[in-house]
C-alpha positions in Angstrom: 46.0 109.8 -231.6 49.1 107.6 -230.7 46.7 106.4 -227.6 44.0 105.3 -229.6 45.1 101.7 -230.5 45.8 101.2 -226.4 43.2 102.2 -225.3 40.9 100.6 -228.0 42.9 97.3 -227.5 41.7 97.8 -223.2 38.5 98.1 -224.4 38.2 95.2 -226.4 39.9 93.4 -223.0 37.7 94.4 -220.5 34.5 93.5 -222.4 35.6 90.0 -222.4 36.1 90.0 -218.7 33.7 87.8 -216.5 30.3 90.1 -215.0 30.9 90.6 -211.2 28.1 88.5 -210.2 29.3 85.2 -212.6 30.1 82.6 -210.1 30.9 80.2 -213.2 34.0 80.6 -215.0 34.0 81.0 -218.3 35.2 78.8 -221.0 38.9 80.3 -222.8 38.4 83.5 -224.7 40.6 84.6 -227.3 42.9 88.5 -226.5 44.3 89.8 -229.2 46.8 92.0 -227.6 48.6 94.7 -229.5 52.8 95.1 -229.6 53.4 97.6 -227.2 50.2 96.8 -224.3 51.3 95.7 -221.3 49.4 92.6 -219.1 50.0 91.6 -215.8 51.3 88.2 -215.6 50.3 87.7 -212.0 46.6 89.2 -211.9 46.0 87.9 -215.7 44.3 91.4 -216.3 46.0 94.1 -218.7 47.8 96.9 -217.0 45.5 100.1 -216.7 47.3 103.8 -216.9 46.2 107.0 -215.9 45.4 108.3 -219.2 43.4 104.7 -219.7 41.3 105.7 -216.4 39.8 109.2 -217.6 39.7 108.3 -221.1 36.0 106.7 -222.6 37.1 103.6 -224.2 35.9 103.7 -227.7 33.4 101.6 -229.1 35.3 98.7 -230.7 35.2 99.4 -234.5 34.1 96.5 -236.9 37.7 95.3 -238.7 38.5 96.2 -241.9 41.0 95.5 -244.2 42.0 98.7 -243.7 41.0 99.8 -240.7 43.2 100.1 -237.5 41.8 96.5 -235.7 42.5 94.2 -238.6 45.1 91.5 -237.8 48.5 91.7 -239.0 52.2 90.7 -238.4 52.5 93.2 -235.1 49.6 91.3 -233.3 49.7 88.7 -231.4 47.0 86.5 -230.2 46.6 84.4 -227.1 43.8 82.6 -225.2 42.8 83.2 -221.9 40.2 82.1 -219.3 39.1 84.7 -216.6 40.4 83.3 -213.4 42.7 80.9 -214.3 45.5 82.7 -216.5 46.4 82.2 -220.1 45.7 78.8 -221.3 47.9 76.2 -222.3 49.2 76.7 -226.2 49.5 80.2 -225.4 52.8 81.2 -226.4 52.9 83.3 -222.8 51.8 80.6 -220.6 54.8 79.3 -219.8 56.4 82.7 -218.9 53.2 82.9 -216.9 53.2 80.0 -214.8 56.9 80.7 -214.0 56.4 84.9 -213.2 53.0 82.8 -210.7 55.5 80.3 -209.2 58.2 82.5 -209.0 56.4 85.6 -206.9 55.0 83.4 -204.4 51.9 82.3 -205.8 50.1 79.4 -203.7 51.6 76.2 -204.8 49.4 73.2 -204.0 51.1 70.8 -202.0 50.2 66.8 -202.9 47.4 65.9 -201.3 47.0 62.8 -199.1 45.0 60.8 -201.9 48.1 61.1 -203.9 50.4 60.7 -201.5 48.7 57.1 -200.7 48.3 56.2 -204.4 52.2 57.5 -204.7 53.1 54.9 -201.6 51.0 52.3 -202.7 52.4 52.0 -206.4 56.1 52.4 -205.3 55.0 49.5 -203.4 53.7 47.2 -206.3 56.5 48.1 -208.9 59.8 47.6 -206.2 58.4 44.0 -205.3 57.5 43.7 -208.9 61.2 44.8 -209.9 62.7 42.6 -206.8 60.8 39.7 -207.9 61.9 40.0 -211.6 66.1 40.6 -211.1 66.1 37.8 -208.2 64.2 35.3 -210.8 66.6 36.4 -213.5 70.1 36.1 -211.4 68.3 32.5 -211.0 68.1 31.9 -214.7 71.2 33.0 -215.4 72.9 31.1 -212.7 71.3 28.0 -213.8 70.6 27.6 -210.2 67.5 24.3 -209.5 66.0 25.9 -206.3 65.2 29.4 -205.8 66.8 30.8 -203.4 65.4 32.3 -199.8 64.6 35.6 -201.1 63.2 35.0 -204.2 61.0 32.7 -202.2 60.3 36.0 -199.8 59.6 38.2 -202.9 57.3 35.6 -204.3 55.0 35.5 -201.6 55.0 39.2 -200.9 53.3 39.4 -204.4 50.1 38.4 -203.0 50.1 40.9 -201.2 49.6 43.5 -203.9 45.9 41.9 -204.8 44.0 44.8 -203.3 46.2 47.9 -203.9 44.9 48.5 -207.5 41.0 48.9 -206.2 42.2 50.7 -202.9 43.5 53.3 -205.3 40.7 53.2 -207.7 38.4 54.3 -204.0 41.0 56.7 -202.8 40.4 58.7 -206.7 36.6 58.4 -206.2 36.8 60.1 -202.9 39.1 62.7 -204.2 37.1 63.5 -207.1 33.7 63.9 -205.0 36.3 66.5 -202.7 37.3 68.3 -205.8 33.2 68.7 -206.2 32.0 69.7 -203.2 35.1 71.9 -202.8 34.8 73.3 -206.2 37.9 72.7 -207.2 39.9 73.8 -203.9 39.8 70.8 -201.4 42.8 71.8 -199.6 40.8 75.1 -198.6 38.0 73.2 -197.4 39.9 71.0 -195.9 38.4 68.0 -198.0 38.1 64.9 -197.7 38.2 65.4 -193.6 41.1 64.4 -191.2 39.1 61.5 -190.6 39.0 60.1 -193.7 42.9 61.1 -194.5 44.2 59.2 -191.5 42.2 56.0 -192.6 44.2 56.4 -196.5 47.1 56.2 -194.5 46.3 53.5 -191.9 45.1 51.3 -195.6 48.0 51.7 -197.2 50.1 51.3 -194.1 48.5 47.9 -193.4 50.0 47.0 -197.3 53.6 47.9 -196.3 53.5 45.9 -192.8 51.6 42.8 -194.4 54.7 43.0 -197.0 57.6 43.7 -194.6 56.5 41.1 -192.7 56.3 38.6 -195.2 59.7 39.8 -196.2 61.1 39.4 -193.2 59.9 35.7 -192.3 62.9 34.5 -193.6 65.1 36.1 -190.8 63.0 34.4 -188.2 64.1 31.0 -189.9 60.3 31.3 -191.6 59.0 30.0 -195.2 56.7 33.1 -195.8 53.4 31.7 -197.1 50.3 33.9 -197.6 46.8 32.9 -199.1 45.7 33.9 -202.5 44.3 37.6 -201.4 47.6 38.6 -199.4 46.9 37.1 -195.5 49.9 35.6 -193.6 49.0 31.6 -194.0 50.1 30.0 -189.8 52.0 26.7 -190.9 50.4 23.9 -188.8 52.8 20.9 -187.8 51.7 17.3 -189.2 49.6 15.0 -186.4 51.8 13.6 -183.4 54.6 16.5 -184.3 55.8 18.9 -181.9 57.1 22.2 -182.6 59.4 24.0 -180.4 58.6 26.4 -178.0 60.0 29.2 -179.8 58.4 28.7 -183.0 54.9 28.0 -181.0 55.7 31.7 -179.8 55.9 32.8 -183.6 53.0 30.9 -184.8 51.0 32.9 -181.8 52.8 36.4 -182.4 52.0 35.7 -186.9 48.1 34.8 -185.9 48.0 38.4 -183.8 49.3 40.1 -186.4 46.8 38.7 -189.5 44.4 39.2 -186.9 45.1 42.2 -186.7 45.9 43.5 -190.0 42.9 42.2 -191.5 40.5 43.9 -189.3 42.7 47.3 -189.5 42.5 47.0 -193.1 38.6 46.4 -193.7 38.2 48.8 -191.1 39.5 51.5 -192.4 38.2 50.7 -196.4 34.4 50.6 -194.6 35.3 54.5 -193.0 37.0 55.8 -196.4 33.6 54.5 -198.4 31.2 55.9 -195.2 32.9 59.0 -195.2 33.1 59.5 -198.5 29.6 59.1 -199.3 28.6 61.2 -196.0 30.9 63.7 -196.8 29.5 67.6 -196.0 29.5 70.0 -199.0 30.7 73.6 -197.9 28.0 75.9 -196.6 29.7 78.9 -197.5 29.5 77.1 -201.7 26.3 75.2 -201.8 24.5 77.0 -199.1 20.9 75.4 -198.4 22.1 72.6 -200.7 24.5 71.2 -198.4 21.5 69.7 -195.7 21.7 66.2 -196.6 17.7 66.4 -196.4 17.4 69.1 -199.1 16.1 67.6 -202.4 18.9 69.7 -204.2 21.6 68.0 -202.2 24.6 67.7 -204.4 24.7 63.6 -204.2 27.9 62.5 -206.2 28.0 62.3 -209.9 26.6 59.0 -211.8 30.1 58.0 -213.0 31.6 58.8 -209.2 28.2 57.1 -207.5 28.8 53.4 -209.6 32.2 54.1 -208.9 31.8 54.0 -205.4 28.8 51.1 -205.8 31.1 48.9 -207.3 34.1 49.0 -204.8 32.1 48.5 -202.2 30.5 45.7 -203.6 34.3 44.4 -204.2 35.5 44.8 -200.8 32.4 42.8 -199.2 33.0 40.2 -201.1 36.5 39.6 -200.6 35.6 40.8 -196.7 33.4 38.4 -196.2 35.4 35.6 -197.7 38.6 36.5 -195.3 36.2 37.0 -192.4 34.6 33.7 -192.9 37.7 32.3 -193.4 38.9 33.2 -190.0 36.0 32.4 -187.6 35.7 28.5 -189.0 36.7 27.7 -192.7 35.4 23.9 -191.9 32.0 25.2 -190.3 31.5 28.0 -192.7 32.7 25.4 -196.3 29.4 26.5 -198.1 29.9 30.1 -197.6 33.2 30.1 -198.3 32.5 27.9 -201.7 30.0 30.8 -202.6 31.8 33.7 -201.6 34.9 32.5 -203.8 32.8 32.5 -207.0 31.8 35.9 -206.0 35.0 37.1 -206.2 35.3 36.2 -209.8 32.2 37.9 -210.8 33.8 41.4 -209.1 36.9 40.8 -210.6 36.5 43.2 -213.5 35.7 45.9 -211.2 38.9 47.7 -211.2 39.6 48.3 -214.8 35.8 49.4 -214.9 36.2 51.9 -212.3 38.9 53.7 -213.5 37.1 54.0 -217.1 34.5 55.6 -215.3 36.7 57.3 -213.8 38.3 58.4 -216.9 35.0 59.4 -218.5 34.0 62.1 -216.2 37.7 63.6 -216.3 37.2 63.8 -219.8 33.9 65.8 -219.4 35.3 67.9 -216.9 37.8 68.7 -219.1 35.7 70.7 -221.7 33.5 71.8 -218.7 35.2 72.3 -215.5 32.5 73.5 -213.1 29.4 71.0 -214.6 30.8 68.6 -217.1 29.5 64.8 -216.7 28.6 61.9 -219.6 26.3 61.9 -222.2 23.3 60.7 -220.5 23.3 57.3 -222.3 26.3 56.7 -220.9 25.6 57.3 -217.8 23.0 54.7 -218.1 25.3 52.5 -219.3 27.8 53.1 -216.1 24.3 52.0 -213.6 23.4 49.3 -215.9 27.2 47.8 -215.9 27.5 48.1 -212.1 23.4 46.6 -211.6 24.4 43.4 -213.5 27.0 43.0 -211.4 25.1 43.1 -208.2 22.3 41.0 -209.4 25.4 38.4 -210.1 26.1 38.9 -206.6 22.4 38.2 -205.3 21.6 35.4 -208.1 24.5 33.8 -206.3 23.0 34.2 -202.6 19.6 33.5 -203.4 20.3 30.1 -205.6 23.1 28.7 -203.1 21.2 29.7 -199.8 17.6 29.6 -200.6 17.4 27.9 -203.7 19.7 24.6 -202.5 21.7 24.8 -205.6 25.1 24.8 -206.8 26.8 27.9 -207.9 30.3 27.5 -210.0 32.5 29.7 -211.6 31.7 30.4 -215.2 33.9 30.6 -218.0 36.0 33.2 -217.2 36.1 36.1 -215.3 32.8 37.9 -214.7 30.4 34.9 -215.4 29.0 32.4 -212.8 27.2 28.7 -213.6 24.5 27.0 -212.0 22.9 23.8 -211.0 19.3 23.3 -210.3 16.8 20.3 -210.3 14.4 22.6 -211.9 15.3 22.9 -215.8 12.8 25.3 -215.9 14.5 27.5 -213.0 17.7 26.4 -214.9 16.8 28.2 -218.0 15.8 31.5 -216.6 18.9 31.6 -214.5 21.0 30.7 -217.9 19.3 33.5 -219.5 20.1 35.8 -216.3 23.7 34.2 -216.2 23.6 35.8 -220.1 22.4 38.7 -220.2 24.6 39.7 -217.6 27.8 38.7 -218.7 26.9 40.2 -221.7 25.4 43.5 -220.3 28.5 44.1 -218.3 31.1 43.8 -221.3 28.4 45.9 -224.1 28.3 48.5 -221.4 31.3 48.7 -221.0 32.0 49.6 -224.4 29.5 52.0 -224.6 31.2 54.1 -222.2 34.5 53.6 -223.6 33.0 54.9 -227.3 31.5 57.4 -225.2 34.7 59.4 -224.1 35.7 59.1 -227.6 32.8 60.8 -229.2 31.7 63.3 -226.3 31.8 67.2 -227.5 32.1 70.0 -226.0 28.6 71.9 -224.9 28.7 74.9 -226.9 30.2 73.3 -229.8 30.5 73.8 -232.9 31.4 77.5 -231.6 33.9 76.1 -229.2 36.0 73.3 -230.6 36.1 69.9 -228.6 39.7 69.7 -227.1 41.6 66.4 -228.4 42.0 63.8 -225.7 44.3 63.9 -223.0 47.5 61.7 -223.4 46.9 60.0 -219.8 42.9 59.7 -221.0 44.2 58.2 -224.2 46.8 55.9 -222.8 44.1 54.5 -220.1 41.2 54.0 -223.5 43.9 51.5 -225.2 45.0 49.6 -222.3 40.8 49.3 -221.8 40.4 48.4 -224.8 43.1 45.6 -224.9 41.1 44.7 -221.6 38.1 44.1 -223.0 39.6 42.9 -226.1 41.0 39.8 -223.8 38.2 39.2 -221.5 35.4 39.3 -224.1 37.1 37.1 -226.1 37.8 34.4 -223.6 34.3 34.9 -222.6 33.3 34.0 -226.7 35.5 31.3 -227.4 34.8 29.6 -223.9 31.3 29.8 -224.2 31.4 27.9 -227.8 33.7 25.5 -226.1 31.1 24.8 -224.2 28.8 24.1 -226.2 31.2 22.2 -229.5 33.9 20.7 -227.2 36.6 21.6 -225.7 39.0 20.6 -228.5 37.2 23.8 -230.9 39.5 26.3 -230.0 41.9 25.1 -228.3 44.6 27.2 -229.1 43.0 30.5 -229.3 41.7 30.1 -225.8 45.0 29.2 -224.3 46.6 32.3 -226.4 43.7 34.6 -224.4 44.4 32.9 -221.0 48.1 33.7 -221.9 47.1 37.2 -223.3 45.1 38.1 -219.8 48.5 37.6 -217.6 49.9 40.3 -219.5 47.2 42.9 -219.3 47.2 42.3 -215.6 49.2 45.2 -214.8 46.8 47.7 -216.7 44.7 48.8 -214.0 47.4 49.8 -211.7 49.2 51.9 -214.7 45.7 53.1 -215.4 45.7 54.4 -211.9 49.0 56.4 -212.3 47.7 58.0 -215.4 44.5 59.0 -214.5 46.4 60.4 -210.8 49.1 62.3 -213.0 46.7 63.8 -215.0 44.3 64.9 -211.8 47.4 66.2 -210.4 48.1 68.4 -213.1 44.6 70.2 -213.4 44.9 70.6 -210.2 47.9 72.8 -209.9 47.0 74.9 -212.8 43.7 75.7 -212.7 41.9 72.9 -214.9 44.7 73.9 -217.8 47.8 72.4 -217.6 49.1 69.1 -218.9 52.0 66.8 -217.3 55.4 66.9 -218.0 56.4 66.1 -220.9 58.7 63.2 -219.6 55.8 62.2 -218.0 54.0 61.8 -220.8 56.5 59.7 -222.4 56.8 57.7 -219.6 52.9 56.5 -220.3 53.7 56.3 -224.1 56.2 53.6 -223.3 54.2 52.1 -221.0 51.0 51.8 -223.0 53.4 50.4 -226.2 55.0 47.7 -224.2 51.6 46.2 -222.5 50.0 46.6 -226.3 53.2 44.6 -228.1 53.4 41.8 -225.6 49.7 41.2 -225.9 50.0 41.4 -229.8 52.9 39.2 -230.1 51.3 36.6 -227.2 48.1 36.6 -229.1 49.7 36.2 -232.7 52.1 33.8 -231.6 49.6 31.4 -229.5 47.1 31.5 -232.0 49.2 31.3 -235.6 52.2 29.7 -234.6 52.6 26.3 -235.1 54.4 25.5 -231.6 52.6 26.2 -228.5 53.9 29.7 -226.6 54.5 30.1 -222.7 54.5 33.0 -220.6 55.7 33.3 -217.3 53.7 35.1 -214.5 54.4 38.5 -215.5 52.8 38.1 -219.0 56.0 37.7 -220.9 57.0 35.3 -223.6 59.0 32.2 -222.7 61.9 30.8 -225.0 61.0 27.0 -226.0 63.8 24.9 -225.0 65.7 23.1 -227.6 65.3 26.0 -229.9 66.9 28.3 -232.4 69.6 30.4 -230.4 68.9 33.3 -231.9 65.1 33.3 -230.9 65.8 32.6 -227.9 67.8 36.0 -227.7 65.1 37.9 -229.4 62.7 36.9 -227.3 64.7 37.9 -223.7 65.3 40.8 -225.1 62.0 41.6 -226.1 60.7 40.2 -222.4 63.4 42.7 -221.1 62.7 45.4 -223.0 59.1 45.3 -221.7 59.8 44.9 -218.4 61.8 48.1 -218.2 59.6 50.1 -219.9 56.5 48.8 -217.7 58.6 48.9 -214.3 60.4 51.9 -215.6 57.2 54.0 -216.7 55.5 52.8 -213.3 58.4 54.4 -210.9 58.8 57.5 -213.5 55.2 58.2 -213.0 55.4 58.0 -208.7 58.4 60.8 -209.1 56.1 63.2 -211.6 53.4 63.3 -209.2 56.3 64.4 -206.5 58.3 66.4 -209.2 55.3 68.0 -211.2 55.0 72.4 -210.3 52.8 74.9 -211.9 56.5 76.1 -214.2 56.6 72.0 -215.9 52.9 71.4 -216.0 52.7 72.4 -219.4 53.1 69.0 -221.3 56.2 70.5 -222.9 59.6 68.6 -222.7 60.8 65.0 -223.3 62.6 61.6 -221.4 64.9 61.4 -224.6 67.2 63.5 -226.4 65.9 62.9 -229.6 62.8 64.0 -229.2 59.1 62.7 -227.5 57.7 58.7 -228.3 55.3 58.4 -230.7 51.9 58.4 -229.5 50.0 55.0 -229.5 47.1 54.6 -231.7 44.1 56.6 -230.3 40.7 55.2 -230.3 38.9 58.3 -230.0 40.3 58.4 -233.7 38.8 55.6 -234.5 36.0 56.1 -233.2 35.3 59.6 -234.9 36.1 58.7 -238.5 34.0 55.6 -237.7 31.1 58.1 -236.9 32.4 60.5 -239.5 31.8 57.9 -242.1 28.7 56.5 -241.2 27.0 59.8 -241.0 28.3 61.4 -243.8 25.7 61.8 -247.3 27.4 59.4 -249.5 27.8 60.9 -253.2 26.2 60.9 -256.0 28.0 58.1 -258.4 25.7 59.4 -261.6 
């Protein structure tokens, strides 16, 4: 009789267990598992005995309050999904990740995306961080010139233009490997070789284009480089000669840009190819995986426009540098065009990596299937269609229209000029419904990830949002907070004057050099969070100081952008920032704002800068044993999470659909 709860308990365990033939796995089930039973950490299956062999496990009796299955204080309860271990907020999973980790279990090593993304963001923050203690020992020393290598860092800036996208593709192509690979690339050796080597060559091309520009200045060289990061060949006035030896450098500096440039837009064309081209596994889609099968497993909507819209961004800008090269006198026109191309594609970045975000958030309450509601995926084609028709509305009108296209009001709209008013008028209402297109759906999608559920709910609850997801949905809403308003106020400036407004639209201007670092901590967050999935099966979390390292960042970027737009539109006296986004003390003024102020400025800069180089080491630092979102940067405790818009959102919904009472 003393084996009857045991062996009723196995019983209860090995009817929850996954059918032989399920290829799926299962969403977490809940085992209640008796004081006394013993489960095997390893093979996440409870231990059989002898007597549990040749014994008929009872049916499972309906509980009772006073039957032997009802819950009380002896039993514990824990949930578990078949294949991948107890789940995270089991109060074993931590002892089960370490018993995995410590008895040899496979331990995924980081992949090449990440270790790219990793390179290319340690990149950005240590010229950011260079950049901002040479400027500072500047201020403080009350020096008038900058000095040499504050002049180096400067320029070496401009060479960080591209990295945010280039990471943006390199995710893309790593999340259409995780789906053809099912979840395994490494075994599958996905992306291919091919396609690895050209992530490296790309982000190499960043670090020579940088050290070079670094080292000008040891060559007796002023580094200059143009506005998207190519090395800018100082030509000597007319009648000037140079001497021999910096001829020779001029020569050697043109190879190199040469050089670079078609390295680097080689390489971004084979990444986007091969990603799009790349083979599913036979032995996991079989039939599926001929490209001419009708079933072919294409990638998913949100990955697809991802994809669409950086290679839309990368021809622009590539054809802009290439006709650049050739002849910028013969090629003027072009060039004129192709530059107010590049501020329609602007916006790309931050809208990729929402995207991006949406379908992790799917994934997360359906690993194997998960995608967007279906409206929003319509929203994701519909955002990255108005985009390309700004690009061809631009061709057509400037090449076979003999108009004039200009930048519009800010970034993401375009202007033209036509002696046709009635042309004029149906390209105003294109120009229009664009623009506006592009922000709406992008806040579709962004309400979409905060109102998705689960597909079997109500029976399974919807999991709360990720921190990382809900770090990246604030710093895109601040985004579109900025953009769309400079987009409103300057279009009624247009149309009133350009005295209406005149301090709100110089507060957004203000406001959009601060959020300028949000895609590229965007990227980090979303890379963090793929990297823990990864490494625990779809149900693990990062660290917990890694967590806190995106709190801090997400509260800095929001409080300068509060205190820059409240400032510049209430204040009486006009703000300044610098180029970083920060708040500049007025001089002449009170002493003691002027110290609030560099302290605030400081304060932001280390936690941006600080969270941005804490993130590179938790993808290096993050294992199986500390993926488990447990754990804090500070002694006292975890920060405070930032205000969530998927909370919002909900009681918004909540409200709104709720049957309001009766008053009577």
């Amino acid at each position: 009789m003393r084996l009857l709860p045991l062996v009723g308990t196995l019983g209860v365990s090995l009817a929850l267990r996954p059918k032989a033939d399920s290829v799926e796995p299962e969403f977490p089930t809940v085992v209640e598992a008796k004081v006394g039973s013993t489960i095997n950490l390893v093979s996440q299956e409870p231990a059989t005995t002898e007597t549990a062999e040749t014994t008929a496990a009872p049916t499972p009796a309906v509980a009772t309050p006073t039957g032997i299955w009802h819950l009380h204080h002896t039993t514990t309860k824990h949930d578990k999904a078949p294949g991948f271990g107890y789940s995270y907020g089991s109060p074993l999973y931590g002892q089960n990740q370490h018993t995995i980790e410590k008895l040899g279990a496979k331990n995924i090593p980081v992949s090449t995306t990440m270790k790219c993304i990793i390179t290319m963001c340690a990149q950005f923050f240590l010229i950011m961080t260079l950049y901002i203690i040479l400027k500072t020992h500047k201020d403080l020393s009350g020096a008038m010139q900058p000095s040499t290598a504050l002049v180096a860092v400067n320029a070496s800036k401009a060479t960080l233009q591209f990295i945010p996208m280039v990471c943006v593709l390199l995710l893309a192509v790593r999340m259409r490997a995780l789906q053809l690979s099912q979840g395994d690339p490494e075994k599958w050796k996905l992306p291919s070789e091919g396609i690895q080597d050209h992530m490296w060559l790309a982000t190499s091309v960043f670090l020579v284009q940088a050290f070079i520009v670094l080292a000008s200045p040891l060559i007796g060289r002023v580094p200059e480089v143009d506005a998207d990061g190519n090395l800018v060949i100082a030509t000597p006035p007319p009648g000037a000669q140079q001497p021999q030896s910096m001829q020779t450098i001029n020569k050697v500096m043109v190879f190199a840009r040469v050089i670079l440039l078609a390295t680097l837009w080689w390489a971004l064309m084979y990444i986007i190819i091969g990603a799009w081209v790349m083979e599913p596994p036979r032995p996991i889609w079989g039939p599926r995986s001929d490209f001419d099968n009708e079933n072919f497993p294409w990638p998913a909507p949100a990955v697809r426009v991802t994809m669409d819209m950086t290679s839309l961004f990368f021809m622009v800008y590539g054809f802009l540098a290439i006709a650049k090269e050739i002849n910028p006198v013969k090629y003027s026109k072009a060039i004129a065009l192709a530059e107010v191309a590049v501020n329609t594609v602007k916006l790309a970045p931050m809208f990729c990596i929402l995207f991006i975000g949406a379908r992790m958030r799917a994934l997360q309450m359906d690993p194997m299937n998960g995608k967007p509601q279906e409206w929003a995926q319509h929203c994701m084609l519909a955002c990255s269609s108005a985009m390309e028709v700004q690009i061809l509305a631009i061709i057509v009108v400037g090449c076979c229209l003999k108009g004039q296209v200009l930048r519009g009001n800010c970034e993401g709209d375009i202007r033209f000029k036509v002696a046709n008013p009635t042309l004029l008028v149906c390209l105003d209402v294109l120009r229009w419904v664009c623009s506006i297109s592009i922000y709406a759906c992008g806040t579709a999608v962004l309400y979409s990830v905060s109102v998705i559920e689960h597909p079997k709910a109500p029976e399974v609850p919807t999991p709360p949002v990720s921190p990382a997801m809900r770090c990246v949905m604030i710093l895109t809403v601040l985004y579109f907070i900025i953009y769309c308003g400079r987009f409103i106020i300057q279009s009624v400036r247009q149309f009133k004057g350009d005295q209406v407004l005149r301090k709100s639209a110089k507060a957004f201007d203000q406001a959009a050099t601060t959020i300028v670092f949000a895609p590229i901590m965007s990227v980090l967050f979303i890379g963090v969070r793929m990297r823990a999935l990864l490494i625990t099966g779809q149900k693990g979390a990062p660290p917990g100081y890694a967590q806190d390292w995106m709190y801090l960042s997400t509260w800095m970027v929001s409080l300068q952008v509060f205190f820059v737009l409240l400032m510049g539109i209430f204040s009486n006296k006009e703000m300044d920032v610098d180029e970083e986004g920060n708040l500049k003390p007025q001089q002449g003024g009170s002493q003691v704002g002027r110290y609030v102020l560099e302290s605030f400025r400081y304060l932001c800069l280390i936690g941006m800068y600080g969270g941005g180089s804490g993130l590179c080491y938790a993808l290096w630092d993050m294992t199986p044993a500390n993926a488990n979102g447990t754990g804090s940067l500070f002694p006292w405790g975890p920060l405070p999470e930032p205000v969530n818009p998927a909370d919002a959102a909900t009681a918004a919904t909540a409200t709104t659909t709720a049957t309001p009472a009766s008053s009577f």
